[in-house]
FIKOLZA-1660 file (N, C-alpha, C; in steps of 0.1 Angstrom, whole numbers, plus 5000, padded with zeros to 4 digits):
% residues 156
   i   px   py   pz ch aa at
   1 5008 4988 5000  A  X  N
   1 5000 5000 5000  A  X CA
   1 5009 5012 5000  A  X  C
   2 5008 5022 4994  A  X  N
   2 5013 5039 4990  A  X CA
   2 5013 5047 5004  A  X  C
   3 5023 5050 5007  A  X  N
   3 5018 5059 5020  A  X CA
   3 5016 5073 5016  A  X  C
   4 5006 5080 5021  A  X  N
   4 5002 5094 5015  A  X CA
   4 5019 5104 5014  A  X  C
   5 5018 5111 5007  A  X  N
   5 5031 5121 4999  A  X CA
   5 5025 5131 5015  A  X  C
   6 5042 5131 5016  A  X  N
   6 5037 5144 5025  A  X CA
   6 5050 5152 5025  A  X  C
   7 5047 5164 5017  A  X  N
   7 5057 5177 5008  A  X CA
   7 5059 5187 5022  A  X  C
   8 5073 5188 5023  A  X  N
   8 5080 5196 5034  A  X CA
   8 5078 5209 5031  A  X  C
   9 5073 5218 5046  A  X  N
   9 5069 5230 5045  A  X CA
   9 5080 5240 5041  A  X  C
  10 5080 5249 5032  A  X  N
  10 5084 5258 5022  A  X CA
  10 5091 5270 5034  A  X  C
  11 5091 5267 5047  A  X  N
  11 5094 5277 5051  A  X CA
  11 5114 5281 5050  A  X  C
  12 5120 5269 5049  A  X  N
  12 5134 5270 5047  A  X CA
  12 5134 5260 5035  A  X  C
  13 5145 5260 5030  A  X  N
  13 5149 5251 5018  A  X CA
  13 5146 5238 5020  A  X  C
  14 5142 5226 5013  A  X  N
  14 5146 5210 5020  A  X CA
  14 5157 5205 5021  A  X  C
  15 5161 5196 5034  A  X  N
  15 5173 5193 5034  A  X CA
  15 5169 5184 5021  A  X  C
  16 5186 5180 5020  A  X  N
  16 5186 5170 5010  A  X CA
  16 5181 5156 5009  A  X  C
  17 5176 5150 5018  A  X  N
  17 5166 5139 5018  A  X CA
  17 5156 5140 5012  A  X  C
  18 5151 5153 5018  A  X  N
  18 5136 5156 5012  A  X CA
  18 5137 5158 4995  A  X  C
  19 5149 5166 4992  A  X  N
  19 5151 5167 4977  A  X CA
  19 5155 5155 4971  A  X  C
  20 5157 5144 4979  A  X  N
  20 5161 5129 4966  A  X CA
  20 5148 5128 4973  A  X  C
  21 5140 5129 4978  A  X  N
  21 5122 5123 4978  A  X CA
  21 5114 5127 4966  A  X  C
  22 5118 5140 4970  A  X  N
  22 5111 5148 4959  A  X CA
  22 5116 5143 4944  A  X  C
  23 5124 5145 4942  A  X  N
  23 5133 5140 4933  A  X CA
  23 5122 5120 4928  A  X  C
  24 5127 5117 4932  A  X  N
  24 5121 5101 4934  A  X CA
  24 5104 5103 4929  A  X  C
  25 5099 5112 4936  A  X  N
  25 5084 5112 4930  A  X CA
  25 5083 5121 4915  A  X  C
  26 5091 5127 4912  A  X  N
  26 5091 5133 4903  A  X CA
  26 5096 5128 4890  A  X  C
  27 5106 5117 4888  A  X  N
  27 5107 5104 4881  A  X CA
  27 5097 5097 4883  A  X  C
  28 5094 5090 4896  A  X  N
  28 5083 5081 4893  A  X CA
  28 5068 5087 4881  A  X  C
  29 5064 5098 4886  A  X  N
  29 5053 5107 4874  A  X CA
  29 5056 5112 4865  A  X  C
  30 5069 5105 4860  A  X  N
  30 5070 5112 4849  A  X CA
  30 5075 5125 4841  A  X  C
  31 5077 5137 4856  A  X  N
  31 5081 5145 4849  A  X CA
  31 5096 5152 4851  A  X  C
  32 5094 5161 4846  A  X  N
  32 5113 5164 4844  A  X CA
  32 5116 5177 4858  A  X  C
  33 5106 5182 4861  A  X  N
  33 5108 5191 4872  A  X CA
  33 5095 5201 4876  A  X  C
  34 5104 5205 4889  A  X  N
  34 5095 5213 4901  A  X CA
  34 5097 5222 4908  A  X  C
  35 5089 5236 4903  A  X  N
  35 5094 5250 4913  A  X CA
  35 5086 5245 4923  A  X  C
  36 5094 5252 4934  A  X  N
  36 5086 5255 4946  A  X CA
  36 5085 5267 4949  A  X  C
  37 5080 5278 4954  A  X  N
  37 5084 5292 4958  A  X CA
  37 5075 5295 4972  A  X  C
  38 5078 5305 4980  A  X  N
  38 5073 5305 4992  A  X CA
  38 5068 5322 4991  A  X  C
  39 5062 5331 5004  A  X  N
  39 5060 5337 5004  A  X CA
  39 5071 5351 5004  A  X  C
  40 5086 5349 5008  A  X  N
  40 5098 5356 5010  A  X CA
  40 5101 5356 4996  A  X  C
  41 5095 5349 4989  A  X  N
  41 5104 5352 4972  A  X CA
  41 5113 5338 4970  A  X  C
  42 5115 5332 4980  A  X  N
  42 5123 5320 4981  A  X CA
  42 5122 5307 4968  A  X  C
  43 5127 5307 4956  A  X  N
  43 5121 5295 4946  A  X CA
  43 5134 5283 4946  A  X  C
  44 5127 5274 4942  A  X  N
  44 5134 5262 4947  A  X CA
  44 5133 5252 4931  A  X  C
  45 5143 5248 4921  A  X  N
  45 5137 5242 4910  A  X CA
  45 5145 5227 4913  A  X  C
  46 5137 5218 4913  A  X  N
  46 5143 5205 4914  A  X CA
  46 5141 5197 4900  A  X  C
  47 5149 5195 4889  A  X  N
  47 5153 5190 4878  A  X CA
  47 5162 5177 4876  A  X  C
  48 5152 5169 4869  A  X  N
  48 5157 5152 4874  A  X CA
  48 5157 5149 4856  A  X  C
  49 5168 5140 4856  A  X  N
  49 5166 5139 4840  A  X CA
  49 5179 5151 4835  A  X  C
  50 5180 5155 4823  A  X  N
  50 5188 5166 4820  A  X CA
  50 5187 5181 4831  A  X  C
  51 5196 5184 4827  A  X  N
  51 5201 5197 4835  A  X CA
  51 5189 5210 4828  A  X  C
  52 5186 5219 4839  A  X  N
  52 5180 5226 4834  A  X CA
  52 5187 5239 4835  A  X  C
  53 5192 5249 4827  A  X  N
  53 5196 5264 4825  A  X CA
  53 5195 5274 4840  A  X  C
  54 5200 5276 4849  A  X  N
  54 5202 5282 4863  A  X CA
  54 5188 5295 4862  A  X  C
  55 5183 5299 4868  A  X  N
  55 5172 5312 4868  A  X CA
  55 5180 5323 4871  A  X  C
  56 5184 5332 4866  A  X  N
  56 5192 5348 4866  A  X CA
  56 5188 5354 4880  A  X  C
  57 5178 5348 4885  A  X  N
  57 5173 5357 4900  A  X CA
  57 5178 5355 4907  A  X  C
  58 5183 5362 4914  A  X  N
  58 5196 5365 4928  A  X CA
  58 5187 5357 4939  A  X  C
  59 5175 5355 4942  A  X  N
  59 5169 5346 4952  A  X CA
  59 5168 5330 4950  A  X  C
  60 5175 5325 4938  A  X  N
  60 5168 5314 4933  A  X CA
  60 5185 5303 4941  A  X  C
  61 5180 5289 4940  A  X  N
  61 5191 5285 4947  A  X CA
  61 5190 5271 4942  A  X  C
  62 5199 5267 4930  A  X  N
  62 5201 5257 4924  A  X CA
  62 5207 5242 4936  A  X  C
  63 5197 5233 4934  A  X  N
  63 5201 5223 4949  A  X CA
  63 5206 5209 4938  A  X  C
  64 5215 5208 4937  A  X  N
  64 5219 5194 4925  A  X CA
  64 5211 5181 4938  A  X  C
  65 5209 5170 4929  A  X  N
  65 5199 5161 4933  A  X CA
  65 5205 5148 4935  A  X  C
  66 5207 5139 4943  A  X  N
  66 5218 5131 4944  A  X CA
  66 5219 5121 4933  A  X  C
  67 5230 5117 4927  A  X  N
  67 5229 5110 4910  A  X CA
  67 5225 5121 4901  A  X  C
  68 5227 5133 4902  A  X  N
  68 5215 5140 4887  A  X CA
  68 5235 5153 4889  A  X  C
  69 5234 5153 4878  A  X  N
  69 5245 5166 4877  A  X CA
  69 5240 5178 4877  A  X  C
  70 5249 5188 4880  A  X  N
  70 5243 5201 4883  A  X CA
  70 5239 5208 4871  A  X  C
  71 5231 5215 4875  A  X  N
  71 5236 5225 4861  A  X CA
  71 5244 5233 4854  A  X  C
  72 5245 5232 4842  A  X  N
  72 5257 5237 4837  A  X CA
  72 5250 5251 4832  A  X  C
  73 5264 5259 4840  A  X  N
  73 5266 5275 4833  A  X CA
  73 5265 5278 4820  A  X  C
  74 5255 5286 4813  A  X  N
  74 5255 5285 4797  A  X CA
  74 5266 5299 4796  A  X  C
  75 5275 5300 4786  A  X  N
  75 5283 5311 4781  A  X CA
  75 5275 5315 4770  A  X  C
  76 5267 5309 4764  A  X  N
  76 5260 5318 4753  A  X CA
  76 5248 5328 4759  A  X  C
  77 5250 5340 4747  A  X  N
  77 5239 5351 4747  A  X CA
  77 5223 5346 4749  A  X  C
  78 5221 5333 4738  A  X  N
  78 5211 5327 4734  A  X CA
  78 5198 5326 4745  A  X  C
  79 5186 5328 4748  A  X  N
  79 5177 5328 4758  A  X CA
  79 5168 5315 4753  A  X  C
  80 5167 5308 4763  A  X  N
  80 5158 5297 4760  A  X CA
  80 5142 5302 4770  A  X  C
  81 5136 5299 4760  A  X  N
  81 5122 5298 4760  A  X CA
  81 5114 5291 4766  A  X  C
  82 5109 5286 4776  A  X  N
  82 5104 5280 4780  A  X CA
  82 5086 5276 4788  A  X  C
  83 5081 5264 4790  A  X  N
  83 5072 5260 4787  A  X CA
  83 5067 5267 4799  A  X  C
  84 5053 5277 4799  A  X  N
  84 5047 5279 4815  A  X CA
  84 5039 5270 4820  A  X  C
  85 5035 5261 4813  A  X  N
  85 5026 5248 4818  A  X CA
  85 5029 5237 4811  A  X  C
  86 5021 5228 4814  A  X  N
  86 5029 5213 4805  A  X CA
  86 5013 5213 4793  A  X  C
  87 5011 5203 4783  A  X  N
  87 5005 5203 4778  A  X CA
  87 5012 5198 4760  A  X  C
  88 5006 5195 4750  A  X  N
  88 5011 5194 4737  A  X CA
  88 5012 5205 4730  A  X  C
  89 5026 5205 4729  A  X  N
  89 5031 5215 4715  A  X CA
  89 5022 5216 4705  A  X  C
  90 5021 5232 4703  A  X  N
  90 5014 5234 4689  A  X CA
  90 5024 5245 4684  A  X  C
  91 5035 5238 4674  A  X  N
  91 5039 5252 4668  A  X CA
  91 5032 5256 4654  A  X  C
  92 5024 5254 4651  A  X  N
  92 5012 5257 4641  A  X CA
  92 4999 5266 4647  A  X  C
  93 4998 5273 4639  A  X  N
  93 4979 5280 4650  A  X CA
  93 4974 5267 4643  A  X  C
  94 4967 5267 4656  A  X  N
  94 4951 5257 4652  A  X CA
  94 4941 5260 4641  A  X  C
  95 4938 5273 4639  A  X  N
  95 4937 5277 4628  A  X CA
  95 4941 5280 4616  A  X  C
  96 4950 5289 4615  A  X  N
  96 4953 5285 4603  A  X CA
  96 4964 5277 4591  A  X  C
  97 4970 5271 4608  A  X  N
  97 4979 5258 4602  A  X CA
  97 4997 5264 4601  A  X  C
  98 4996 5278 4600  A  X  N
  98 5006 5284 4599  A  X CA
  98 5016 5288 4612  A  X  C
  99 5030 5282 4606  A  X  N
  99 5036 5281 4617  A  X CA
  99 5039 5298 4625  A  X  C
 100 5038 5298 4637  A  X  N
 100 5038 5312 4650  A  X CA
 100 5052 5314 4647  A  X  C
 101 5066 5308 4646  A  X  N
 101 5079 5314 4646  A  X CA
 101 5090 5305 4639  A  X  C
 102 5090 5302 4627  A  X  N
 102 5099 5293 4623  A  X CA
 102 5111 5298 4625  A  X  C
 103 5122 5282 4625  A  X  N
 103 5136 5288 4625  A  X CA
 103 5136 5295 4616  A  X  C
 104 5149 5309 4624  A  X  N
 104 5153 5320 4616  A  X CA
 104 5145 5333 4614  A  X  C
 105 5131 5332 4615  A  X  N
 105 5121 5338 4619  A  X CA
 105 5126 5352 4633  A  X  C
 106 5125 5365 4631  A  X  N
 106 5125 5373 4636  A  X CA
 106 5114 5378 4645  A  X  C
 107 5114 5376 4659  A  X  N
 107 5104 5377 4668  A  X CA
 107 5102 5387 4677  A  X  C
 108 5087 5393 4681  A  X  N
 108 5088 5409 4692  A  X CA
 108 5089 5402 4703  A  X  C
 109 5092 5409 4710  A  X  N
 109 5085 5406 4726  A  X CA
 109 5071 5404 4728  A  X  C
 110 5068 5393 4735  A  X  N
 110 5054 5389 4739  A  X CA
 110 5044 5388 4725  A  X  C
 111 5050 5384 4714  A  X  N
 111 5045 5376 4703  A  X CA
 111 5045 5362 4707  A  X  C
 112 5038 5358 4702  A  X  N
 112 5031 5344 4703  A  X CA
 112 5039 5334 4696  A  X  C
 113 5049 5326 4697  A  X  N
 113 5061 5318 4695  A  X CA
 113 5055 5303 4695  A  X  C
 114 5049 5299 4700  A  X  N
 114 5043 5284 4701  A  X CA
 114 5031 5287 4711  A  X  C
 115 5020 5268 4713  A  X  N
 115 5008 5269 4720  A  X CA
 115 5010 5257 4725  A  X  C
 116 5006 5256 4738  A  X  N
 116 5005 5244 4746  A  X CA
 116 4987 5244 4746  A  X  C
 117 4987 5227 4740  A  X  N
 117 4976 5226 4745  A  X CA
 117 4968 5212 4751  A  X  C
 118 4961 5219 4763  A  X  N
 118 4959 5209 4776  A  X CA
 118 4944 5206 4772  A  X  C
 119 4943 5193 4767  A  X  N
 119 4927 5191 4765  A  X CA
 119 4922 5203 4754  A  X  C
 120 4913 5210 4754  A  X  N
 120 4905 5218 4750  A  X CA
 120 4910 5233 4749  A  X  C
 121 4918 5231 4761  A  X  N
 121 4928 5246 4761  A  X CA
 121 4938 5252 4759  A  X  C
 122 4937 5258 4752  A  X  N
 122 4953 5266 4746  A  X CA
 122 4958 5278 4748  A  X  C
 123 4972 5275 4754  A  X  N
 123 4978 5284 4765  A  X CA
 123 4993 5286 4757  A  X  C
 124 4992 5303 4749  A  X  N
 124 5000 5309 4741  A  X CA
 124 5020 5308 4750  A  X  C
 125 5025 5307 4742  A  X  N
 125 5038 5311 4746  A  X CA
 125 5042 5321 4740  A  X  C
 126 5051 5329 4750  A  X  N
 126 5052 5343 4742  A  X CA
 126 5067 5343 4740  A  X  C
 127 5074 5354 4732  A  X  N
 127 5085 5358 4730  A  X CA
 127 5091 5367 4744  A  X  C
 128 5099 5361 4754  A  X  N
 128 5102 5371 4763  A  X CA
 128 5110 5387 4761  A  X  C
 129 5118 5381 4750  A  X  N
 129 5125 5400 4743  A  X CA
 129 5124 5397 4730  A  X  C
 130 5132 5405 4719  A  X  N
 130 5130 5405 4710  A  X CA
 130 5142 5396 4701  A  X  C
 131 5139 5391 4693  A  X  N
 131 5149 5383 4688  A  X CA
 131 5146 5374 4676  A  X  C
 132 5161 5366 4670  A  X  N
 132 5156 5351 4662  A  X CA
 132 5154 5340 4665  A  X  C
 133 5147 5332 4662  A  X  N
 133 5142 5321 4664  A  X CA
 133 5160 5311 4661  A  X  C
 134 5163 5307 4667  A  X  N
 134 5178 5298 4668  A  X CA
 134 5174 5286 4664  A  X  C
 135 5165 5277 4674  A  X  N
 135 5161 5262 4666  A  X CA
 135 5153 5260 4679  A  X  C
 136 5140 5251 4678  A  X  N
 136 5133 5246 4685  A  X CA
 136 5137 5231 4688  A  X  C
 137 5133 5226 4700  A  X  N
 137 5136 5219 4712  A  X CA
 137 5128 5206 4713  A  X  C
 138 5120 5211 4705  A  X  N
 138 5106 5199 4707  A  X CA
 138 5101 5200 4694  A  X  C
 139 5090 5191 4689  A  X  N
 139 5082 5191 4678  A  X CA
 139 5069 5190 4677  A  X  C
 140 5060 5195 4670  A  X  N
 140 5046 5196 4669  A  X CA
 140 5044 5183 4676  A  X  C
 141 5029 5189 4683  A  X  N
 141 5028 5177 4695  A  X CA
 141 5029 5166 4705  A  X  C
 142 5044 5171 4708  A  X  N
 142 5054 5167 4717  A  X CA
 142 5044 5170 4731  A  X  C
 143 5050 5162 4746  A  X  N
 143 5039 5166 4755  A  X CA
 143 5057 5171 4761  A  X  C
 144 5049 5183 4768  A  X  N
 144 5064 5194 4769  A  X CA
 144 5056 5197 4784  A  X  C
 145 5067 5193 4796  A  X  N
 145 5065 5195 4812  A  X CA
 145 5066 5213 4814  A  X  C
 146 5061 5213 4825  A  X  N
 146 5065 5229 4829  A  X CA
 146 5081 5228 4829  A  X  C
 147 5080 5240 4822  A  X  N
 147 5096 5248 4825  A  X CA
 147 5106 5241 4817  A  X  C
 148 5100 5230 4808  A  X  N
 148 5108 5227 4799  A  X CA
 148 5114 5236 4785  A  X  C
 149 5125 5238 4778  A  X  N
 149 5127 5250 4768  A  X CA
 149 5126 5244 4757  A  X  C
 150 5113 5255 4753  A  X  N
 150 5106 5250 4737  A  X CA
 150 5112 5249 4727  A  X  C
 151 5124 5266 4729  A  X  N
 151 5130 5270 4717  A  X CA
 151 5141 5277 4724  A  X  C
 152 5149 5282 4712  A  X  N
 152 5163 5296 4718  A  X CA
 152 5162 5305 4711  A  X  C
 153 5161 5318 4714  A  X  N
 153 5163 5330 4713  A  X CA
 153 5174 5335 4711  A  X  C
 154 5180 5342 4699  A  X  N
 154 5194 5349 4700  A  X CA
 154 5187 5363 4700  A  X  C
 155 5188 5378 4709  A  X  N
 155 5189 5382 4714  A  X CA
 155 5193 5393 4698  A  X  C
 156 5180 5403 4699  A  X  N
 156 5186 5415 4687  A  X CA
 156 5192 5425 4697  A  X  C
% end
């Protein structure tokens, strides 16, 4: 029998037990990772599976996961894009079939770059700055976890 999950309170970081637990349930369901954030601003990303790109925020605090490598420092300009919910890739509109940002494609800020969609609902991804489309990460209707990176951004 399953004993009920019972997720450590957010008030200080987890020790590291709790992050190979967490860790452990997070392979077992399948997915690739897990913010946590608290009320002080405190975010916590636990990434099992490939390394995920560090978060630029001075409060954020990368915890490597026991067996899993850390993340690696990127040296490139390039901005990776990433997924705000999980759900199936649409880099086509549903409508008119036409692709939102092909490679090499020149993009604004908060243009519409790809669509996740969960069942019935479709939840836009936007362009965070302005830039070219570098190469995408995934493929039309791929199922893409939170915070996974759709595409890269080279930076105008």
């Amino acid at each position: 029998m399953n004993t009920p999950l019972s997720i450590p309170a957010f008030d200080s970081l987890p020790n590291s037990e709790e992050v190979i637990q967490i860790s452990q349930w997070l392979s077992e369901a399948g997915l690739s990772s897990l913010e946590l954030s608290n009320v002080q601003g405190v975010r916590l990303r636990i990434t099992v599976g490939e390394s995920a790109p560090p978060t630029p925020d001075a409060t954020s605090h990368t915890v490597p996961t026991h067996g899993q490598p850390e993340a690696a420092v990127s040296t490139s300009t390039d901005i990776s894009v990433t997924a705000p919910y999980f759900g199936n890739l649409l880099r086509k509109n549903p409508l008119t079939k036409e692709e939102f940002a092909p490679s090499g494609s020149s993009v604004c800020a908060g243009e519409v770059v790809s669509m996740l969609q969960i069942g019935e609902l479709t939840v836009p991804i936007t362009a965070p700055q302005n830039g070219t489309v570098v190469q995408f990460m995934a493929e039309e209707g791929d199922l893409i976890s939170y915070g996974q990176t759709i595409l890269t951004l080279h930076p105008l």
